[in-house]
N, CA, C and O of each residue as an XYZ file, in Angstrom:
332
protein
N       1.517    -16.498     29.929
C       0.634    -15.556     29.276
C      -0.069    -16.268     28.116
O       0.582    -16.998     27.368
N      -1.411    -16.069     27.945
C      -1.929    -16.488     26.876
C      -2.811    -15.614     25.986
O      -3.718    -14.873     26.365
N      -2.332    -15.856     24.565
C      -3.003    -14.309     23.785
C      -3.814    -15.292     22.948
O      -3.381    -16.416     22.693
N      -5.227    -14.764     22.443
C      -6.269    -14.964     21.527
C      -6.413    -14.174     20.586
O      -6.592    -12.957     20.594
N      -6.311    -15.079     19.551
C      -6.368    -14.111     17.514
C      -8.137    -14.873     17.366
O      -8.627    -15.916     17.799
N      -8.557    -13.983     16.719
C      -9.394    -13.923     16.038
C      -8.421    -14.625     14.798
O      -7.208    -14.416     14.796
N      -9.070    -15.464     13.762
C      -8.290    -15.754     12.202
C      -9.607    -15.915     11.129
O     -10.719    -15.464     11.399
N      -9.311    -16.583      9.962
C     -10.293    -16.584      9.178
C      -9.895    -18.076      8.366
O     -10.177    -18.349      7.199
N      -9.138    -18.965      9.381
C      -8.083    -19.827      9.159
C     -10.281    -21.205      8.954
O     -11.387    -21.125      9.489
N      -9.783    -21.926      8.148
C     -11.153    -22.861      8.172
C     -10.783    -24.438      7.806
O     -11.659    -25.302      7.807
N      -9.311    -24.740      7.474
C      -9.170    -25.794      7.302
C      -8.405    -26.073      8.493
O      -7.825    -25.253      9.203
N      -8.481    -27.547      8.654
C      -7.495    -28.005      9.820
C      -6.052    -28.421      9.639
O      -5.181    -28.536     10.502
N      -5.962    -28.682      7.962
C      -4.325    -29.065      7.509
C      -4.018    -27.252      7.478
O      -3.032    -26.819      8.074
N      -4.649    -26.616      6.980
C      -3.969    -25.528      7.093
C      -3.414    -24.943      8.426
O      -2.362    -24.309      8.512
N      -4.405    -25.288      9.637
C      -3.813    -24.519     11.059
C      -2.778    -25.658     11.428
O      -1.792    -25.230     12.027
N      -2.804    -27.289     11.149
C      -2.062    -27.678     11.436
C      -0.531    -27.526     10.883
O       0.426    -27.904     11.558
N      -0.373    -26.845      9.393
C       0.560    -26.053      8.990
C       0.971    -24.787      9.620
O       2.199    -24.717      9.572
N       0.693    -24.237      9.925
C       0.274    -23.087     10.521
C       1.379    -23.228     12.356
O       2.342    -22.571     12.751
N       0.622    -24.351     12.980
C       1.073    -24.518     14.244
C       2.650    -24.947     13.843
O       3.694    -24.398     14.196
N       2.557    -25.506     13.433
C       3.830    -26.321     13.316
C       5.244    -25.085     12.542
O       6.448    -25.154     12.790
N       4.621    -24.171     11.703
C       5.766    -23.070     11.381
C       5.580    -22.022     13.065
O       6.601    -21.572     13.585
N       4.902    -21.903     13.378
C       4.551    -20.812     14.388
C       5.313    -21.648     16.093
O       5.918    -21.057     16.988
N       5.052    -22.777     16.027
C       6.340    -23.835     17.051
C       7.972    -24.181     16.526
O       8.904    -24.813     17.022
N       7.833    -23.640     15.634
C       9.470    -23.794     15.040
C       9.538    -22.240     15.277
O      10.496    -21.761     15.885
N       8.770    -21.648     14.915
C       9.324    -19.757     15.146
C       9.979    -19.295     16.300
O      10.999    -18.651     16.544
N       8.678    -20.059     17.206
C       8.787    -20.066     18.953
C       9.161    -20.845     19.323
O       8.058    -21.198     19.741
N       9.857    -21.704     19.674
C       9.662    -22.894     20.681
C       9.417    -22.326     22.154
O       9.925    -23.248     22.791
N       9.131    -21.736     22.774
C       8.707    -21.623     23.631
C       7.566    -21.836     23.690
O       7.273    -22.503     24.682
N       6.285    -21.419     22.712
C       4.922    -20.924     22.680
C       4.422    -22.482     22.492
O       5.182    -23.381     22.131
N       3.238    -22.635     22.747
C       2.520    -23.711     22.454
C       1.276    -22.909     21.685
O       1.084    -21.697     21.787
N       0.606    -23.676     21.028
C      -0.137    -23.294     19.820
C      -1.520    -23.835     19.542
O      -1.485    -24.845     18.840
N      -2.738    -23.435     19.903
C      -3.416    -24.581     19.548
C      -4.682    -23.379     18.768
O      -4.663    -22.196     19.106
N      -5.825    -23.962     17.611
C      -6.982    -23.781     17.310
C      -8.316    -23.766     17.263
O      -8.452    -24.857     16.709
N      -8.948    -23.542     17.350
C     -10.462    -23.728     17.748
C     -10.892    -23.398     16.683
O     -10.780    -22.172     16.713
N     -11.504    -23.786     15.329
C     -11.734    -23.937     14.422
C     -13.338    -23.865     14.142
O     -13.954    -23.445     13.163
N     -13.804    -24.462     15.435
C     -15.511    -24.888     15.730
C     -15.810    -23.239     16.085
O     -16.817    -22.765     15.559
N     -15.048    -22.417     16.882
C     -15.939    -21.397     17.392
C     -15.837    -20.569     16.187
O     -14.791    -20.622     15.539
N     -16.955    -19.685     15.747
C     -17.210    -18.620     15.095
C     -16.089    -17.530     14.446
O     -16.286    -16.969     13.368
N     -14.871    -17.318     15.284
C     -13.835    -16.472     15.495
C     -12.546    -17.041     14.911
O     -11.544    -16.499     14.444
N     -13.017    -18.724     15.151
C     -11.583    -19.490     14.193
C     -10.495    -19.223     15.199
O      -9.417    -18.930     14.683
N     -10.523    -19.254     16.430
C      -9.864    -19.131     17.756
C      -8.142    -19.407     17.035
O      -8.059    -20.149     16.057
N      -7.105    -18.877     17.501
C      -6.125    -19.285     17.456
C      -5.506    -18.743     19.243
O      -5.637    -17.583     19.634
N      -4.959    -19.687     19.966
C      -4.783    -19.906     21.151
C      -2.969    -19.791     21.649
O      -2.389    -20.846     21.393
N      -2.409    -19.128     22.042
C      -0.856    -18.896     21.847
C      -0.573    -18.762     23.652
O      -0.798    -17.726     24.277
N      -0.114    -19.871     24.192
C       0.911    -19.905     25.151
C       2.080    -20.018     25.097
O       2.708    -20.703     24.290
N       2.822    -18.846     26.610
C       3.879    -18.558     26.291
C       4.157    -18.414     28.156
O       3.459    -17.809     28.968
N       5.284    -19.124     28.367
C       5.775    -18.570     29.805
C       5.920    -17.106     29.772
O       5.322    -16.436     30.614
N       6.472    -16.686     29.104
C       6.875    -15.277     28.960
C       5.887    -14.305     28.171
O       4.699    -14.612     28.267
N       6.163    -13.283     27.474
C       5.379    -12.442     26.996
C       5.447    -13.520     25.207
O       6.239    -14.281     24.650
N       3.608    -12.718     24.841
C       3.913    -13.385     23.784
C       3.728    -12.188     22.306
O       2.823    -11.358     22.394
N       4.403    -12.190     21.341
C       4.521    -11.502     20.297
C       3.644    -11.134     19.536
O       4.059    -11.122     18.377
N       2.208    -10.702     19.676
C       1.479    -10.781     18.843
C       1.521    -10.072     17.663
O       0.891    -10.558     16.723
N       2.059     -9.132     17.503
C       2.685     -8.421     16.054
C       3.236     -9.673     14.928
O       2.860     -9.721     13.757
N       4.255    -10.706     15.598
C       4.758    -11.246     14.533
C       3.795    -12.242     14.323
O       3.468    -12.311     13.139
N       3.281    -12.964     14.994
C       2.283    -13.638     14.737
C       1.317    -13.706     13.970
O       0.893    -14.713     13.404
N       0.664    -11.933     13.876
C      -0.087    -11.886     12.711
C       0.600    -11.839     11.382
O       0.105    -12.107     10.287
N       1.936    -11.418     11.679
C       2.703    -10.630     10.389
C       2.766    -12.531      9.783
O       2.407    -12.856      8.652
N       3.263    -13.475     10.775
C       3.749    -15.183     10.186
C       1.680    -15.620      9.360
O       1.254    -16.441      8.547
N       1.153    -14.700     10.058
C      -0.338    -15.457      9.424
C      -0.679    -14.654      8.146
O      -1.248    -15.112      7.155
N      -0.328    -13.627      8.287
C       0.166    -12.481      6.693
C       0.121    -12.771      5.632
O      -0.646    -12.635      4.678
N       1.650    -13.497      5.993
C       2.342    -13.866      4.924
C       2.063    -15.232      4.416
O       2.545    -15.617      3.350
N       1.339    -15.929      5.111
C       0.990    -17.345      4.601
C      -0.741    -17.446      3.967
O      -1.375    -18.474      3.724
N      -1.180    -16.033      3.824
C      -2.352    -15.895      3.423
C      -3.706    -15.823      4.045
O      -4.784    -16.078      3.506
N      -3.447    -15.390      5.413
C      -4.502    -15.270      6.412
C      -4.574    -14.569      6.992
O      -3.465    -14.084      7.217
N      -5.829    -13.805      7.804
C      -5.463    -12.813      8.761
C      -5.699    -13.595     10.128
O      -5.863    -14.792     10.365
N      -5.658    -12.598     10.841
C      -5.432    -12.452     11.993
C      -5.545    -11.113     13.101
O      -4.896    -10.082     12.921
N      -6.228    -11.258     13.958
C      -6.164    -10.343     14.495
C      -6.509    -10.776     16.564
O      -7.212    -11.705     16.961
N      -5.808     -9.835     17.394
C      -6.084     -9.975     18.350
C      -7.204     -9.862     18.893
O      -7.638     -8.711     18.913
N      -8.232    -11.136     19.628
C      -9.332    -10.612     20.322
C      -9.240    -10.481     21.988
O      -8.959    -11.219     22.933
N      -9.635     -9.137     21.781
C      -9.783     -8.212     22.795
C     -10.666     -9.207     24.060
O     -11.476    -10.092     23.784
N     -10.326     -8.856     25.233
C     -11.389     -9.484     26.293
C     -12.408     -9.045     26.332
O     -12.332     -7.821     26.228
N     -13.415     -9.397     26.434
C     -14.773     -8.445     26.857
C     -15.378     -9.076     28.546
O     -16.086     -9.953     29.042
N     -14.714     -8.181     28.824
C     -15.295     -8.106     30.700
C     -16.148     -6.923     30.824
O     -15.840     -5.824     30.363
N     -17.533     -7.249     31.639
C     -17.978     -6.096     31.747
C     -17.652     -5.919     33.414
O     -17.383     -6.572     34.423
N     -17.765     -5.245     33.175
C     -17.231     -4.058     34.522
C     -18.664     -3.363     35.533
O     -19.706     -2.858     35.115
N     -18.398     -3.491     36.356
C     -19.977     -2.542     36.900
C     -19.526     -1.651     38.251
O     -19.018     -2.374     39.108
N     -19.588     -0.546     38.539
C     -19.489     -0.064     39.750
C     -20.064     -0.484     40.924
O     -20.394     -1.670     40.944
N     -20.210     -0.019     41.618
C     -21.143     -0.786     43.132
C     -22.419      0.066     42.501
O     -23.490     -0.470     42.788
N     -22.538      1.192     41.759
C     -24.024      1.732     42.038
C     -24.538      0.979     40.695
O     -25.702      0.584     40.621
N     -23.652      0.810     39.686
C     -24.317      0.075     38.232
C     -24.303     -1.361     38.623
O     -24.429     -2.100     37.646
N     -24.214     -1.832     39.503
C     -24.563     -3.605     39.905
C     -25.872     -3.536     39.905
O     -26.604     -2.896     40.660
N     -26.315     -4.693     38.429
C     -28.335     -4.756     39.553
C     -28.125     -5.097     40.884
O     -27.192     -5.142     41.686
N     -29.128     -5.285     40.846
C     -29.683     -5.834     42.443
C     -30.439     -7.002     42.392
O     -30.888     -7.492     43.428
């Protein structure tokens, strides 16, 4: 499973702080950032389900937010498909 945060995270020692408490939290999860896109991507794999509650609560408390971004799929019926 892989979950996407929105953050407001802008340095790279900071997410690399960041990964490294959030891979000791989990060891399961792998962790990575996208820093370049607009959203400040934070990227969370997990074989299993992944926690996103504590995740924001670990980005909280270290002075950042966080928040889950939602997918945006659009959807179309057979009659709302252009043509």
């Amino acid at each position: 499973m892989v979950e996407v945060f929105k953050t407001n995270i802008e340095d790279f020692d900071d997410a690399g702080r960041l990964i490294e408490k959030l891979e000791r939290t989990f060891s399961n999860y792998s962790v990575n950032f996208d820093l370049e896109d607009r959203d400040r991507i934070l990227r969370v794999k997990c074989e299993t389900e992944v926690d996103p509650k504590h995740i924001i609560d670990i980005l909280n408390e270290s002075g950042f937010h966080a928040e889950v971004l939602e997918d945006e799929v659009d959807v179309f019926s057979r009659h709302e498909c252009p043509k």
